[in-house]
C-alpha positions as CSV (number, residue, x, y, z in Angstrom):
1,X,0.0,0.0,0.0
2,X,1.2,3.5,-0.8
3,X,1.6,5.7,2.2
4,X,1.9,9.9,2.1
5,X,5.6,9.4,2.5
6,X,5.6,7.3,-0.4
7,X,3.7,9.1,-2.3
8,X,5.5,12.5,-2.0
9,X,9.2,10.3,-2.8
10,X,7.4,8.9,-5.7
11,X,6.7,12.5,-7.4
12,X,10.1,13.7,-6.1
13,X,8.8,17.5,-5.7
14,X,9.9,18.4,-3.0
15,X,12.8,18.5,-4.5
16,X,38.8,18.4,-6.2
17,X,41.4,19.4,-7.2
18,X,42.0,17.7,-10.7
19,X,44.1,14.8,-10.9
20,X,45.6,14.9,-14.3
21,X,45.6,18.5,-15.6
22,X,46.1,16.7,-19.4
23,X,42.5,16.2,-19.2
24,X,42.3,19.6,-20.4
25,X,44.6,18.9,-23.7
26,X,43.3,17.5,-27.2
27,X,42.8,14.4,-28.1
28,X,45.8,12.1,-29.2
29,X,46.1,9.0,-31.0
30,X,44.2,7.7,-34.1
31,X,44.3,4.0,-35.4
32,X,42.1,1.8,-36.9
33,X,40.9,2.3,-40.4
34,X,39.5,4.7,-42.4
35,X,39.8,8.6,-43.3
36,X,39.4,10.4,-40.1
37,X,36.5,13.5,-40.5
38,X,37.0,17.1,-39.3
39,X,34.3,17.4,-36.8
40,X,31.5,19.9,-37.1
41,X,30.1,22.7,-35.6
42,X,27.9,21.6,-32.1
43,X,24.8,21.7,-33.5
44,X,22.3,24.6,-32.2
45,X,19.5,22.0,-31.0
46,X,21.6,19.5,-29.4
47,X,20.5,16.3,-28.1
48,X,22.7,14.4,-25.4
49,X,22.1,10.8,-25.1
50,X,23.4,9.0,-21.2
51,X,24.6,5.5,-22.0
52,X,24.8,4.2,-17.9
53,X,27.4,0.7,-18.0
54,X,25.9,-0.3,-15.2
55,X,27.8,-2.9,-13.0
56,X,31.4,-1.6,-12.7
57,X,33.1,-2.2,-16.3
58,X,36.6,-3.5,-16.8
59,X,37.5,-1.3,-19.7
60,X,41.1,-2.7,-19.1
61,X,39.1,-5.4,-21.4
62,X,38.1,-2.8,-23.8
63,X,41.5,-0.3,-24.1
64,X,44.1,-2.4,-23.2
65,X,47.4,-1.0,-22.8
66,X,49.3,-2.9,-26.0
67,X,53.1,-1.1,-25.8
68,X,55.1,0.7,-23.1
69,X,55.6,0.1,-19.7
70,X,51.8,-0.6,-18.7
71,X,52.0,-3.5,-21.2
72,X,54.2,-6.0,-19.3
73,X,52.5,-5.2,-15.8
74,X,49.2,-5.9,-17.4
75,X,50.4,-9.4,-19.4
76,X,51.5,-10.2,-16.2
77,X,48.2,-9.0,-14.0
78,X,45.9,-10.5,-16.3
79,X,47.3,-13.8,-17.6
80,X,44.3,-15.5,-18.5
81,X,42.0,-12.6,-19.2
82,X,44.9,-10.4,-21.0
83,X,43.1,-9.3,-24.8
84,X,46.2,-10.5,-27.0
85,X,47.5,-7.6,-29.2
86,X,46.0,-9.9,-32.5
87,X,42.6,-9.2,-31.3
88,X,43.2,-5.2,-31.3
89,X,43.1,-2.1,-33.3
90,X,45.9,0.7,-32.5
91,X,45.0,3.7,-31.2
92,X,48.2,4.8,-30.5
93,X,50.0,5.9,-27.4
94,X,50.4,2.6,-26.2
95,X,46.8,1.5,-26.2
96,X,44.5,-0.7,-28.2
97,X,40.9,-1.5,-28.7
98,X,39.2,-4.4,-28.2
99,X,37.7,-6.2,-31.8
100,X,35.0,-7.2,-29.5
101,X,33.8,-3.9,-29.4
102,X,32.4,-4.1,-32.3
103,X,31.9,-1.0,-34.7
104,X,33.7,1.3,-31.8
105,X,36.9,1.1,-34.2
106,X,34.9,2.3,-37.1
107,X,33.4,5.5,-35.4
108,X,37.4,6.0,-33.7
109,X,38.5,5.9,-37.3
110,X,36.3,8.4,-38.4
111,X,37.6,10.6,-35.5
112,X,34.0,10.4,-33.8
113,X,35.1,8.9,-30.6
114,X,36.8,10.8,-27.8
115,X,37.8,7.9,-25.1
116,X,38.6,9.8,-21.5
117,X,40.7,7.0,-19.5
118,X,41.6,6.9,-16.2
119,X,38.3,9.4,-15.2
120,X,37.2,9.0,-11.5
121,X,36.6,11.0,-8.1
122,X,38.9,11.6,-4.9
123,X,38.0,8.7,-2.5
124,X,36.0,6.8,-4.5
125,X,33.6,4.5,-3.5
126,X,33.2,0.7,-4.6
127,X,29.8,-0.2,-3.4
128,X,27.5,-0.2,-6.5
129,X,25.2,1.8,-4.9
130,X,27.1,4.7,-3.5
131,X,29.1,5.5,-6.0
132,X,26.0,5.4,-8.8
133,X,24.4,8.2,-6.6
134,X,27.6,9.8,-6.5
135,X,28.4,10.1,-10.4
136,X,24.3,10.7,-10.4
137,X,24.8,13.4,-8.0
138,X,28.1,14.8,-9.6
139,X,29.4,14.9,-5.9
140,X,31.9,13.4,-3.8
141,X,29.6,12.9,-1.1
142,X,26.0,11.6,-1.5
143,X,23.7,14.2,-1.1
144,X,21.6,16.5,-3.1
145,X,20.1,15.9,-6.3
146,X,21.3,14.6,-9.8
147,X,23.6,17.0,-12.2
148,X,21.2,16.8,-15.0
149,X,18.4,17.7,-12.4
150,X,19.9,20.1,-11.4
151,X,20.0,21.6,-15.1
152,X,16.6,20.8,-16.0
153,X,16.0,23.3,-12.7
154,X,17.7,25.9,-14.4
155,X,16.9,25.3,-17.8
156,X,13.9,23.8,-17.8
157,X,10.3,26.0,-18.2
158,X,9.0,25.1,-14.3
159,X,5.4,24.6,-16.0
160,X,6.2,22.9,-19.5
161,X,9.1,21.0,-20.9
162,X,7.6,18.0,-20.0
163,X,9.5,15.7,-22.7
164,X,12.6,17.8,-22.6
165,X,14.2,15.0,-20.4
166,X,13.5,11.1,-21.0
167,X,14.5,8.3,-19.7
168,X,13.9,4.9,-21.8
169,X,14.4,2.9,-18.6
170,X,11.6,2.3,-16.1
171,X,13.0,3.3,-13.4
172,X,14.1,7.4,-12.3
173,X,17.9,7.7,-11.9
174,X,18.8,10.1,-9.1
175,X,21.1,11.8,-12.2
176,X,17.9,13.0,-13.4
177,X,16.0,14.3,-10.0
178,X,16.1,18.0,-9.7
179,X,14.8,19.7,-6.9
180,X,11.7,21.2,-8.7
181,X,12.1,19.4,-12.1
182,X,12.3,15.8,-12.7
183,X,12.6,13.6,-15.9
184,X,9.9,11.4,-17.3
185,X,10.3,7.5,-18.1
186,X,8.9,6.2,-21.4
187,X,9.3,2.8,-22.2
188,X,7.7,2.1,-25.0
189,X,5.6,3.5,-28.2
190,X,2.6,3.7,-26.5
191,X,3.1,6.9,-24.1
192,X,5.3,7.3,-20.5
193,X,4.8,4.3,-17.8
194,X,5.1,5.3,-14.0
195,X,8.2,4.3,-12.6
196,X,7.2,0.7,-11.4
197,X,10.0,1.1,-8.6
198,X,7.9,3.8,-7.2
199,X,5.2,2.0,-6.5
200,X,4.5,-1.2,-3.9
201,X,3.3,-3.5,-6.8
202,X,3.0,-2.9,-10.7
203,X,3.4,0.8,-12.6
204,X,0.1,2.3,-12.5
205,X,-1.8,1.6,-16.2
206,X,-3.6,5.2,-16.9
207,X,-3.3,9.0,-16.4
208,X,-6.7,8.7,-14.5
209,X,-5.4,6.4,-11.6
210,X,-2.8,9.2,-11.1
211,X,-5.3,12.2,-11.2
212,X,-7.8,9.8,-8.1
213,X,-4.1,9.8,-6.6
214,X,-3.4,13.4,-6.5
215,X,-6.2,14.5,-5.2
216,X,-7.1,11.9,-2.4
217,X,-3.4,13.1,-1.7
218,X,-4.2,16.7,-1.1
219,X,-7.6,15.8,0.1
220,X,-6.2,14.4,2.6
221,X,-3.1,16.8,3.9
222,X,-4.7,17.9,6.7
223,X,-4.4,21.6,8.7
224,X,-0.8,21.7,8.4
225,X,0.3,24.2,5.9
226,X,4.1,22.5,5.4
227,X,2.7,19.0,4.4
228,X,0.2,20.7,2.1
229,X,2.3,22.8,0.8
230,X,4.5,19.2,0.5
231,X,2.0,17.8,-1.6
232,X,1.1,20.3,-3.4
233,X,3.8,20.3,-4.8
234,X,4.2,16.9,-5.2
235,X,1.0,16.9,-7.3
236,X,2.4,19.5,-10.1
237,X,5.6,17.3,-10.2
238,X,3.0,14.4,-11.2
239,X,1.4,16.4,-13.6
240,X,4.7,15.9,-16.0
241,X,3.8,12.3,-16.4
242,X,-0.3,12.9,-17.4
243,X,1.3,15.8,-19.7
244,X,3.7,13.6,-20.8
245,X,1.3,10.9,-22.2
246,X,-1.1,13.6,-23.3
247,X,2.0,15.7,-25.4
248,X,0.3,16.0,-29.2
249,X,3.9,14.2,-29.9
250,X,2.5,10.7,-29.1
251,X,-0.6,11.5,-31.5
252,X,-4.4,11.6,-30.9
253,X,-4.0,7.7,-29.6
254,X,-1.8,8.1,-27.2
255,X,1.4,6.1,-29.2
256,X,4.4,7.7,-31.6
257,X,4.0,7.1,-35.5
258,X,5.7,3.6,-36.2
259,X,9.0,3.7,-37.7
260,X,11.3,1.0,-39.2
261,X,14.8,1.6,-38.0
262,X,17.3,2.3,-41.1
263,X,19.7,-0.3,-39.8
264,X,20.0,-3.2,-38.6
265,X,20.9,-3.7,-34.6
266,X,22.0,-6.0,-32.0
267,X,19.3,-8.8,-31.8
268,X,17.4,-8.6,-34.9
269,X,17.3,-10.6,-37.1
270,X,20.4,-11.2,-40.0
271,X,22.6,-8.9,-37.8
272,X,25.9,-9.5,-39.1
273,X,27.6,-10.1,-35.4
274,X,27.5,-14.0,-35.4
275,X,29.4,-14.2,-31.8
276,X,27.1,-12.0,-30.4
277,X,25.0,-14.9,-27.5
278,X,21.9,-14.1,-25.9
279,X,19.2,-12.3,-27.8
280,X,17.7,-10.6,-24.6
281,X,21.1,-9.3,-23.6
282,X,21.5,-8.0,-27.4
283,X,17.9,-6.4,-27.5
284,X,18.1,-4.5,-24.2
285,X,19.9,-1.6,-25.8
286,X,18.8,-1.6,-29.0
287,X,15.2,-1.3,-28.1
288,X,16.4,1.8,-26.3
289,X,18.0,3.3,-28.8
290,X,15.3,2.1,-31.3
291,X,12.8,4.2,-29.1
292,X,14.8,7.4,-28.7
293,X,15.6,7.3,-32.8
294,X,11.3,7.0,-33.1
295,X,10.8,9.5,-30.6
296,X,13.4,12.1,-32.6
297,X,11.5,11.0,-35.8
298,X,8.4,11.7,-34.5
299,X,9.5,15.1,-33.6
300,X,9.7,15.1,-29.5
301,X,11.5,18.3,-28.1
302,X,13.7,15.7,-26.1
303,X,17.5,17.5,-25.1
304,X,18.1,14.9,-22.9
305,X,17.6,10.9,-22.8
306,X,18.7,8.9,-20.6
307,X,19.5,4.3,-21.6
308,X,21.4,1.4,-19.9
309,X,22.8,-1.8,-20.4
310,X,23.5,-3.8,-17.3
311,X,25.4,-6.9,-16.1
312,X,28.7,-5.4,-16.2
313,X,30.0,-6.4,-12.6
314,X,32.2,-9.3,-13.8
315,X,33.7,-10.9,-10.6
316,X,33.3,-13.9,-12.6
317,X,32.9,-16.1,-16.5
318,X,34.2,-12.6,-17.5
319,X,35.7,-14.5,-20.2
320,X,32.3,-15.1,-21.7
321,X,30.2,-12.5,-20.4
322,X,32.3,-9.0,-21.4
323,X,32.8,-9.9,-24.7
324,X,29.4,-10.0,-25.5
325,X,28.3,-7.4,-23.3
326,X,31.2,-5.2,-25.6
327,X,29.4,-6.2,-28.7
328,X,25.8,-5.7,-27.5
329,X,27.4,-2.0,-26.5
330,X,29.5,-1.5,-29.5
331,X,27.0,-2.6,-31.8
332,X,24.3,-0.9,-30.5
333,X,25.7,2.5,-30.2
334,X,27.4,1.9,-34.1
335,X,23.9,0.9,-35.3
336,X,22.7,4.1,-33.7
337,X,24.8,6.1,-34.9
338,X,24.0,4.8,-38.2
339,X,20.7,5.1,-38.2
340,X,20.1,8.5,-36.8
341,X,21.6,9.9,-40.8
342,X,18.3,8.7,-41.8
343,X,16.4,10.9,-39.5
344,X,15.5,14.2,-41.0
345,X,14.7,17.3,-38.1
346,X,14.4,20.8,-38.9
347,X,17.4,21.1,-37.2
348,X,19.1,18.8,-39.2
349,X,19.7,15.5,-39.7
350,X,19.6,13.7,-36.2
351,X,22.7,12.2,-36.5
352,X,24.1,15.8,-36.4
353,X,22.4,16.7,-33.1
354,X,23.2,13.6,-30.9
355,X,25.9,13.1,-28.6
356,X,26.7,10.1,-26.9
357,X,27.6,9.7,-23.4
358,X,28.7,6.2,-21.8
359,X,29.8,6.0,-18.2
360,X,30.0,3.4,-15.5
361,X,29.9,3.8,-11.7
362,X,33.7,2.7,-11.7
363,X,36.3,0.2,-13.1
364,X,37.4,-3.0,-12.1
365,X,40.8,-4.0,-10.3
366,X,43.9,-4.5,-12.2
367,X,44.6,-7.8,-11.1
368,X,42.5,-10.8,-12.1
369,X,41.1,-13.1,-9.7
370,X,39.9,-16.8,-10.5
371,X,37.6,-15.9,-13.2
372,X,37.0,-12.2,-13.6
373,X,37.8,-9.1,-11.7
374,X,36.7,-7.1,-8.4
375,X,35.5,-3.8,-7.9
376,X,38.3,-0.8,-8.7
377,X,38.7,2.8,-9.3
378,X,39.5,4.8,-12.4
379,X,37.5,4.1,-15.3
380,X,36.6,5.0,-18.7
381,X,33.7,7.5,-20.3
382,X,33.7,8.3,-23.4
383,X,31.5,10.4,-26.3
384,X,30.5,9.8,-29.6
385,X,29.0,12.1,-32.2
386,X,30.0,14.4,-35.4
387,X,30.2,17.1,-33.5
388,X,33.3,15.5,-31.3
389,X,36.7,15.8,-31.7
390,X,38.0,12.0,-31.5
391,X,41.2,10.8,-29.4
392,X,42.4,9.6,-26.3
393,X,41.9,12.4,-23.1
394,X,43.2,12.4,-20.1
395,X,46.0,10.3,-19.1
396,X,46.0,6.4,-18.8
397,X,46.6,5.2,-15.4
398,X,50.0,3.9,-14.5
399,X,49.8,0.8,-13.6
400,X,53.1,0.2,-12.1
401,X,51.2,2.9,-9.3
402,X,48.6,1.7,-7.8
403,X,47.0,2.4,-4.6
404,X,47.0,0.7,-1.5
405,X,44.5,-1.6,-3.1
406,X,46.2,-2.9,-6.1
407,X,43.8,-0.1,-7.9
408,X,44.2,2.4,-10.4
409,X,44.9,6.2,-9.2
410,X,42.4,8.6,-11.4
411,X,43.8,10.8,-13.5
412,X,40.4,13.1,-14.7
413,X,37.9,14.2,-12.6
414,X,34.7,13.4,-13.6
415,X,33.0,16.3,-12.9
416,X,35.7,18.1,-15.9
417,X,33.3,15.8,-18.0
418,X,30.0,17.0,-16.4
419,X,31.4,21.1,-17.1
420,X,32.5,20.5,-20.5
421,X,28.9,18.6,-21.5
422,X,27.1,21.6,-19.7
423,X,29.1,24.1,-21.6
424,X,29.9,23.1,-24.5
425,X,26.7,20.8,-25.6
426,X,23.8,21.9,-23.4
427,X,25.2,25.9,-23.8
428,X,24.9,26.7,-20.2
429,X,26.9,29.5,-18.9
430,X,30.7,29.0,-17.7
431,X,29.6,30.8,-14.1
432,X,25.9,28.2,-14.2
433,X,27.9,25.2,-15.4
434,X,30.1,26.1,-11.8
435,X,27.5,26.8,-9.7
436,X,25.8,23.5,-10.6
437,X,28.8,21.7,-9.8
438,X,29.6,23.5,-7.3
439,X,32.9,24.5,-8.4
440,X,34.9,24.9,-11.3
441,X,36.4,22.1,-13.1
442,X,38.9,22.0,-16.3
443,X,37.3,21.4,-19.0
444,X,38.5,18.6,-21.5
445,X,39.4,19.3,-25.4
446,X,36.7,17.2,-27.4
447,X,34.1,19.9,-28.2
């Protein structure tokens, strides 16, 4: 049964010094094959896309260090999980990347790929759950509310924008909780779905369940002015997700115009990925990202969406499991990519408005254990889009210097990552992009 309490958490009304000061240089290092294209202008209606890796990812799997000094650490470190240097494509500057990530070395060829290595937080934290909320948060500490809340608070119309922020998953990342503004989860085709995880049992089915739920709330708030003024409140945060469903977008029925996605992807049928195993795992993303292309078809006013692919926390079969969770990735985000040039906006072509950010709550630990890896530090984002300038940023760890731990010492903050999104692709102000994250932080070289 839902109680006030939950009620008013379901609505969500009520509301470093930089480690490696190279994060702020270009880009560097350019293999694979193919002609390498000058990027272009940010585009003036931008659309950011948040890939979460959810699960901790060893991207040691993914870049492997394949010359130099790290290379005969990691050989040594990772003797039966080591990615031999047959099954990589040179990016230069003593790094490769994985085969397995299929299509990744395509877009890196065509200079569409900026890779930040070695990006994490002073005192990081290793539990799953503390250190999502803290790269939600875009704190060091858990507290407050999500950095993209935060900027749909100050850029958000308090009253409309109601698709300006998605989220494809069913759930309500804390990234996206604002203190007056919140995003809205849509799931499928036929309109938004309340986030089931709010609830005691199933999402509820209709906007007119949620109207009855409003008003027995405030009905029922009693003679003291804070808690009515609480769910009040609460109330016009709910109205988002009965405006949502109602936005003229979705049509007089309730649903987006079909569409039939240019490319093929992950899990359908005749993709060309043969070693790509498990169909659900290989659909998971790609209906995401099949969604979001629809909803930019169909013409939603979306700057921000939010996806994610989980089972990434390989403490074991990692053999199996992150090669095929690097192709599901790889070839959804190339398919993507691919099919957004078919996508025609007034803006331009959609392909020329989206930006791609991947992330994962943290790395894994240098050293192997009997079949995978354990929790680490220092891990990899990176963007993808014609509007970036490809390379490697920041500075990959050394792994001859590792902490206490046997883990990787960060070398980018990730909150230089968070600033230079704000700025440079959402257009916020230097002095807002600061105050949101509550100080200022270098900003890194791809846009």
């Amino acid at each position: 049964m839902t109680t006030r309490r939950d009620f008013l958490q379901t609505l969500g009304a009520a509301g470093a010094t930089l480690a490696g000061l190279s994060a702020c240089g270009g880009g560097h290092g350019n293999g694979g094959t193919g002609s390498t294209q000058p990027p272009i202008a940010v585009p003036t209606s931008p659309i950011l896309v948040i890939v979460n890796i959810d699960g901790g990812n060893d991207w040691l799997s993914m870049l492997p260090p394949n010359a130099g000094a790290n290379l005969g650490i990691y050989q040594t470190k990772r003797a039966t999980l080591q990615i031999p240097g047959t099954q990589q494509t040179d990016l230069g500057s003593g790094v490769g990347l994985n085969t397995d990530f299929t299509g990744m070395d395509q877009l890196h060829a065509l200079g569409r790929v900026a890779w930040i290595t070695g990006i994490g937080m002073p005192n990081p934290n290793l539990s799953h759950f503390t250190s999502i909320d803290l790269w939600g948060q875009g704190a060091t500490v858990p507290a407050g509310n999500g950095w993209l809340g935060r900027f749909a608070d100050t850029a958000f119309n308090p009253t409309g924008d109601v698709l300006r922020g998605l989220t494809v998953t069913a759930d309500l990342p804390i990234m996206l909780k604002g203190a007056t503004r919140s995003y809205v989860s849509i799931t499928g085709s036929g309109g938004y779905v309340y986030p089931a995880y709010l609830l005691s049992s199933s999402p509820v089915a209709d906007a007119a369940t949620l109207e009855q739920g409003w008003a027995a709330a405030l009905a029922a708030t009693g003679p003291d002015p804070a808690s009515a003024a609480a769910y009040q409140a609460a109330a016009a945060a709910g109205t988002l997700f009965y405006d949502a469903q109602n936005n003229p977008a979705f049509g007089a029925g309730g649903s987006l115009p079909s569409r039939t996605p240019a490319v093929l992807y992950p899990g359908d049928k005749g993709y060309p990925v043969t070693r790509l195993n498990g169909s659900a795992l290989s659909s998971t993303l790609s209906s995401q990202f099949k969604l979001i292309a629809q909803m930019i078809a169909a013409g939603l006013p979306t700057q921000v969406f939010f996806t994610r692919l989980s089972g990434w926390d390989t403490h074991s079969n990692q053999a199996t499991d992150h090669p095929n969770l690097q192709r599901t990735l790889g070839g959804s985000i190339k398919a993507f990519y691919d099919d957004l040039a078919s996508i025609t906006t007034p803006s331009g072509t959609a392909q020329d408005r989206v930006m791609i950010l991947a992330y994962s709550e943290f790395g894994r630990r240098v050293q192997e254990n009997s079949s995978g890896t354990d929790h680490g530090t220092a891990g990899l984002s990176f963007c993808v889009g014609r509007a970036v300038k490809g390379g490697l940023y920041g500075g990959y760890p050394d792994l001859a210097n590792l902490d206490a731990n046997g883990n990787m010492k960060f070398t980018t903050d990730f909150r230089s990552l968070y600033a230079t999104v704000l700025d440079r692709w959402l257009g916020q102000a230097t002095s807002t992009t600061d105050t949101l994250l509550g100080a200022s932080y270098p900003r890194l070289g791809f846009l």
